[in-house]
Structures are given as C-alpha cells and as structure tokens.
N, C-alpha and C positions, 0 to 999 in steps of 0.2 A: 152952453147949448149952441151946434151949428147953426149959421145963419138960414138957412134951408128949413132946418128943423122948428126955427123960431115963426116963420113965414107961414108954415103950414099950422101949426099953433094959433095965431093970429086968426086965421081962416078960418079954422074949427071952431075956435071961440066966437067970433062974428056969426055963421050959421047957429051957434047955440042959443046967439041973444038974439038969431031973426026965428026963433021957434024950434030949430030941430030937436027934437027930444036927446040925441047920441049922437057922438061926434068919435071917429076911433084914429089918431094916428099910430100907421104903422115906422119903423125907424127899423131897417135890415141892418145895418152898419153894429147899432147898438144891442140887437136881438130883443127889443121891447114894443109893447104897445103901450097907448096911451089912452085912456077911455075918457071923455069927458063928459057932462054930464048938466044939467041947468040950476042942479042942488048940488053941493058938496064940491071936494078937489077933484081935478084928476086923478084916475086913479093907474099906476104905473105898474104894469104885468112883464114875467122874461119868461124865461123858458124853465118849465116848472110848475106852472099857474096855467090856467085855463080859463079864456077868451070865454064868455057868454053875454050877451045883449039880450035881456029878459024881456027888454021893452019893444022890443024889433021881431025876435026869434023866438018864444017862448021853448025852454027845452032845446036848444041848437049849444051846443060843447064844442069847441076846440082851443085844444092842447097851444098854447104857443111856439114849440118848438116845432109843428106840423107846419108853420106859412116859411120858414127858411127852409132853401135846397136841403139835399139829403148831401154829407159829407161821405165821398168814397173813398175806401183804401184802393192802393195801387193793386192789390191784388184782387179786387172786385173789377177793375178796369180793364184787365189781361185777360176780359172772357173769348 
C-alpha cells in the first residue's frame, strides 16, 4: 500500500471511530474504491461493481468506472 494511500486510510478510520457512519476512499492510480464502514472490513470495489452508500444516499448508483476520465482514441481527438 502507498504511503499516501495508507495516510488517507488512517483518516477515514479515525472519522469512523469519531462517529461517521461511511468513510469512501477513492485511489485513481489503482481504479478502486474503498468503503469503510463501523461494522465489518472494508469493502474493496473496481471497475465492474457499483459504488452505493445506502446509509447517505438511499437509492443513488454509480458505476466505478463513471469517477475515472473517459479514455480517447486518437481518432476521437482528430475532430
């Protein structure tokens, strides 16, 4: 785990045990979320799986692969 990554970990953990119900790191490099939560492990999402915070959002969906840029071909670029 990068040091950055472990730091923000740290964080989220620490709001979890000062009350926050949900803690989400996001990690662009590795294309993953990380949900955490005051019961159970974190839980580790990529692109495939679908982001929901039942406890925040009731009914709100998104896709994991919708928070990274959109990758263009060179021939989408040549408009």
């Amino acid at each position: 785990m990068k040091v950055q990554l472990k730091a923000i970990e740290t964080k989220v953990l620490k709001f979890i045990e000062l009350g926050a119900v949900v803690g989400i790191a996001i990690e662009p490099d590795e294309e993953t979320v990380t949900i955490y939560r005051s019961t159970g492990e974190p839980i580790i999402l990529a692109n495939g799986d679908i982001l929901t915070v039942a406890e925040l959002f009731p009914g709100w969906e998104l896709p994991v692969s919708e928070l990274w840029p959109p990758i263009f071909t060179e021939e989408e670029t040549q408009s």
